[in-house]
C-alpha positions as CSV (number, residue, x, y, z in Angstrom):
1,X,-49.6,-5.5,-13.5
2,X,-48.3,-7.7,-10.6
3,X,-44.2,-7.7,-9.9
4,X,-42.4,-10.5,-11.1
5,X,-41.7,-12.1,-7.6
6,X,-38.5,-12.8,-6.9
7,X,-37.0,-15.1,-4.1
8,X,-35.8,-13.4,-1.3
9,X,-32.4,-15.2,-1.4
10,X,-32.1,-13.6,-5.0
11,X,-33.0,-10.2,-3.9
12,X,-28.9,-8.6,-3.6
13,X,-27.8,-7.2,-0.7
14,X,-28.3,-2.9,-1.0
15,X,-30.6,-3.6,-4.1
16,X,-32.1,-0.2,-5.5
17,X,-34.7,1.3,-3.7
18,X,-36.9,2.1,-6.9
19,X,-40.2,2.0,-4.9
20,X,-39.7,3.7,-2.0
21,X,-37.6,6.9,-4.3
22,X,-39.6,6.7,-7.6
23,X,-37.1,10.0,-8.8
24,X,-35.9,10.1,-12.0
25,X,-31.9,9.0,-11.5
26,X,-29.1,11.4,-12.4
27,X,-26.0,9.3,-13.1
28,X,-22.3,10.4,-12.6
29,X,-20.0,8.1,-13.3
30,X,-16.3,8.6,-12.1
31,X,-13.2,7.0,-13.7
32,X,-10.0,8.1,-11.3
33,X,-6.3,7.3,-12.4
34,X,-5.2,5.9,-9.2
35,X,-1.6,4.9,-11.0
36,X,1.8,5.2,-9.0
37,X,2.5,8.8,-10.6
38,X,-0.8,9.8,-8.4
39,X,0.8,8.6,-5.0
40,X,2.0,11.5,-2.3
41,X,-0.1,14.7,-2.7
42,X,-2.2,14.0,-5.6
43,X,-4.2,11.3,-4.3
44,X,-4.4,13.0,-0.7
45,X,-6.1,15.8,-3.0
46,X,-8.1,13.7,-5.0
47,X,-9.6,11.4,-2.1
48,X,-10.7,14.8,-0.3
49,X,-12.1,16.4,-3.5
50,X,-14.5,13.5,-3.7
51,X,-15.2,13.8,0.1
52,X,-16.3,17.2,-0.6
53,X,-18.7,16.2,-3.6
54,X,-20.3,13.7,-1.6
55,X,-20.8,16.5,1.1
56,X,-22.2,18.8,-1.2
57,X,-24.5,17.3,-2.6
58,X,-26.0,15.7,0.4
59,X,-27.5,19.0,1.2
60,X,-29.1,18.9,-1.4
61,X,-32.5,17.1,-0.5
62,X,-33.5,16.9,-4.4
63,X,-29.7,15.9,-5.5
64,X,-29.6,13.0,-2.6
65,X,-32.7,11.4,-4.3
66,X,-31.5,11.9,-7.8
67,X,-28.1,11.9,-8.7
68,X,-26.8,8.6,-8.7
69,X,-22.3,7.7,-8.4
70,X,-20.4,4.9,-9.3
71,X,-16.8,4.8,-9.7
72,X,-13.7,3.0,-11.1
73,X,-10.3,3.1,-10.3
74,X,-7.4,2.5,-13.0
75,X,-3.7,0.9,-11.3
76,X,-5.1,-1.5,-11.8
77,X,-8.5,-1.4,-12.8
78,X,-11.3,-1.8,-10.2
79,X,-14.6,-1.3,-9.4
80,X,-15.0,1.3,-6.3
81,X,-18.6,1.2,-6.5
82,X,-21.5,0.3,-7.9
83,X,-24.5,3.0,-9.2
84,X,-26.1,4.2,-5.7
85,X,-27.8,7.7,-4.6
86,X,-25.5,9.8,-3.0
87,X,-27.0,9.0,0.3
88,X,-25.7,5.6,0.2
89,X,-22.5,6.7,-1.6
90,X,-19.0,5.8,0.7
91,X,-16.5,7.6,-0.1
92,X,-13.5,4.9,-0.6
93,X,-9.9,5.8,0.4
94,X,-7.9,5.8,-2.8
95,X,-4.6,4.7,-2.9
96,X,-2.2,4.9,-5.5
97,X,-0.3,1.8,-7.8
98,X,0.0,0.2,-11.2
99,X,-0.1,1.2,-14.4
100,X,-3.1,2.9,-16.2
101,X,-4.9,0.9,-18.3
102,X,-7.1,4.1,-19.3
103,X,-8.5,2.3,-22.2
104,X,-9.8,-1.2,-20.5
105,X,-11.6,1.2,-17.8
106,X,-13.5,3.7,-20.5
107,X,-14.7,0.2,-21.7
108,X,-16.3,-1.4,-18.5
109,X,-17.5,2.1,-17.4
110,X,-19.6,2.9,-20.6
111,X,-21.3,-0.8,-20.2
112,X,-21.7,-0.2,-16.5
113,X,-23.6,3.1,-17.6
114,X,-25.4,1.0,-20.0
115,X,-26.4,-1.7,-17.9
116,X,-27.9,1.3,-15.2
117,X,-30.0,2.0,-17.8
118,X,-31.2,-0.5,-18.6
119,X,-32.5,-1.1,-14.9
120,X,-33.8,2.2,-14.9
121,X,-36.0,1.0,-17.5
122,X,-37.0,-2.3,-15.8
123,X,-37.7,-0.1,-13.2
124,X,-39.9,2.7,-14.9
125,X,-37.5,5.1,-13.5
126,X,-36.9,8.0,-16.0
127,X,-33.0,9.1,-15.8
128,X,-30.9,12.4,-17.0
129,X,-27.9,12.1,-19.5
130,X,-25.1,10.6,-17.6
131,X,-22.2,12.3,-17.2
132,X,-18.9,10.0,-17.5
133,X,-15.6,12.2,-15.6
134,X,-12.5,10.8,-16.6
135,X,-9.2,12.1,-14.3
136,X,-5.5,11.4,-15.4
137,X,-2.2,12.6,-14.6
138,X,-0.4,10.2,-17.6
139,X,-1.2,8.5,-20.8
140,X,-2.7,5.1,-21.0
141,X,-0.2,1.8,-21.1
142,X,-3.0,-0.4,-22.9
143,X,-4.9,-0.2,-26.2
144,X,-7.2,3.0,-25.8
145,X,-8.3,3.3,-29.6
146,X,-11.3,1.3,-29.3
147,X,-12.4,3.1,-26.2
148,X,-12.3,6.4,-28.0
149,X,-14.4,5.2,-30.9
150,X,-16.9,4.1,-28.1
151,X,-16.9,7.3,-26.9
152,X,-17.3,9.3,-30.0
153,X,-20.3,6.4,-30.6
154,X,-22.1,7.1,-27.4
155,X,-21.5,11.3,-27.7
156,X,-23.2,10.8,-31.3
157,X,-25.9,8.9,-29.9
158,X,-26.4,11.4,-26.9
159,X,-26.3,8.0,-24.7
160,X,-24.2,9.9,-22.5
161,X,-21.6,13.2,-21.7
162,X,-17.9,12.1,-21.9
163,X,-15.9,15.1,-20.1
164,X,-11.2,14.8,-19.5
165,X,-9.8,16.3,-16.8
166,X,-6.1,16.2,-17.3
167,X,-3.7,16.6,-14.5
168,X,-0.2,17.5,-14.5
169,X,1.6,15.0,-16.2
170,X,-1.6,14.0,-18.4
171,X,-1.1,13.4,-22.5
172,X,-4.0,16.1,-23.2
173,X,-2.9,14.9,-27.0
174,X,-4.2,11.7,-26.4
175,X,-7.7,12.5,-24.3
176,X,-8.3,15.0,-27.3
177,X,-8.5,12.0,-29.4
178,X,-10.9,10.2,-26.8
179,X,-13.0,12.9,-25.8
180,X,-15.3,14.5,-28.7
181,X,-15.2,17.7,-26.0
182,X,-11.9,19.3,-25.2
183,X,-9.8,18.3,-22.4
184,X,-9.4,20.3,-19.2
185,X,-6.2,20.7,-17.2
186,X,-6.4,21.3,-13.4
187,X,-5.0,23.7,-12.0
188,X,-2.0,22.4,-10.1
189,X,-4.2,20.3,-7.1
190,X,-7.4,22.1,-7.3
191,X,-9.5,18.6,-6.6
192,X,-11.6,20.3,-4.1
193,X,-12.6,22.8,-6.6
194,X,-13.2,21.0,-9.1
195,X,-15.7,18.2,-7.3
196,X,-17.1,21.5,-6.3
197,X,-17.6,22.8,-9.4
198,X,-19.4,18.8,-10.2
199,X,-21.4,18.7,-7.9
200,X,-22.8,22.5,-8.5
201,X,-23.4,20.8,-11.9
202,X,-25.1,18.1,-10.5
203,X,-27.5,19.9,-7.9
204,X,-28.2,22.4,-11.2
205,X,-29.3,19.6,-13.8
206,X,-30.9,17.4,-10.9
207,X,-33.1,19.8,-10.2
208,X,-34.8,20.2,-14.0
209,X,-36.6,17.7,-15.6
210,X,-34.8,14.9,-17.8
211,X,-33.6,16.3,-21.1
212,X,-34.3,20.1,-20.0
213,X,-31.0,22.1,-21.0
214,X,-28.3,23.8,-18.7
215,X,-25.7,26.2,-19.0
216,X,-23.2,24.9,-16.3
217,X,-21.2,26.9,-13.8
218,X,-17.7,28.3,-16.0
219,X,-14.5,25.7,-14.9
220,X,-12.3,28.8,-14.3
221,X,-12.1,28.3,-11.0
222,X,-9.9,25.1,-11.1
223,X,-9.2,24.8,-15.2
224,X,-6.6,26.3,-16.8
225,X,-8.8,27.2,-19.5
C-alpha cells in the first residue's frame, strides 16, 4: 500500500520519525505541579530530578528508541512538551506560579495520551501501557471530580497506569479519590530518587515486549511507604 502523500508544507516541524525507528513506543506522560507553594527548593529539586531521568535513560540504547515523554505543567496549565523519544526530549527549566488547576491538566493529559495512540496506530507502531505521573505539593483550586471519574474510566479499561506522588503539603485525601492506586508521599525532596526509580521502571518495561508483565523496582527509596 502506497503512503498517503502529504505536502511538504504540511509535514510539522520535529514530526515522528516512525520509519526510520519502527520500535514499539513506551509512553510516560508527566503532569508537574509547578504552583507558587513549589517555588525555592522544590522546584530546584524537581527540575534536576527530571534532568536525571532524561540522563538515565539515554544510556539506555533500547529505552532512547522506545520510551516516549511528554509533559504538562499546572500554575497555570501548560504544555512543556509534546510525545517525543527521549533522545529528542529537552529538559524545560520549571519555574514555579499560579494556582493548580489539577483537574483541567488530568483532563488534557489523558486526551493527549489518547491522541498518541491513536498515531501510533496510523503509524503501525505497536506501543506499551502508558504510564501517567502526577506530582503535587497542594490540593487542586478547580473542579477535579470529572478528572477522577476519567481516571478510574481509563484504569478500568487498562487504556493506561495512573500513579500520585504527593509532596509535602499535598491533599493525599483527595489523590486517593483520583487515583484507583494509592498515593505515594516523597520523602522530604527525594526528586532525584524518585525520577531514578522512573526511569529504572522505564528501561525494565521498555525492554519486554508490549503487554509482557513486570514487577517494578520497590519505591522505598524515596516513598514514605
Amino acid at each position: 500500500m502506497m503512503d498517503e502523500y502529504i505536502p511538504f508544507e504540511q509535514i510539522p516541524f520535529g514530526s515522528d520519525d516512525f520509519a526510520n525507528n519502527p520500535e514499539s513506543r513506551c509512553p510516560c506522560l508527566l503532569l508537574l505541579d509547578t504552583s507558587a507553594s513549589m517555588s525555592g527548593m522544590p522546584i530546584l529539586q524537581l527540575n534536576e530530578g527530571i534532568r536525571t531521568f532524561k540522563d538515565e535513560l539515554t544510556e539506555d540504547p533500547l529505552a532512547v528508541k522506545r520510551v516516549e515523554v511528554a509533559m504538562l505543567s499546572f500554575g497555570p496549565l501548560h504544555l512543556q512538551s509534546d510525545f517525543a523519544t527521549v533522545d529528542q526530549f529537552q529538559p524545560p527549566h520549571l519555574s514555579a506560579n499560579g494556582d493548580t488547576p489539577m483537574g483541567a491538566t488530568i483532563t488534557m493529559g489523558i486526551d493527549l495520551i489518547t491522541k498518541r495512540k491513536q498515531t501510533y496506530k496510523q503509524h503501525g507502531v505497536g506501543y506499551y501501557k502508558p504510564w501517567i505521573i502526577l506530582i503535587t505539593d497542594g490540593a487542586p483550586t478547580d473542579n477535579w471530580q470529572q478528572a477522577a471519574r476519567l481516571v478510574k474510566e481509563g484504569e478500568a479499561n487498562n487504556a493506561f497506569a495512573f500513579f500520585a506522588i504527593g509532596v509535602e503539603g499535598a491533599n493525599l485525601d483527595v489523590l486517593s479519590q483520583i487515583s484507583v492506586r494509592t498515593p505515594l508521599k516523597l520523602k522530604g525532596l527525594m526528586f532525584r530518587e524518585f525520577f531514578l526509580w522512573l526511569s529504572s521502571s522505564m528501561k525494565m518495561v521498555s525492554s519486554k515486549s508490549p503487554g509482557a508483565s513486570n514487577t517494578l523496582p520497590s519505591p522505598s527509596g524515596w516513598s514514605e511507604l
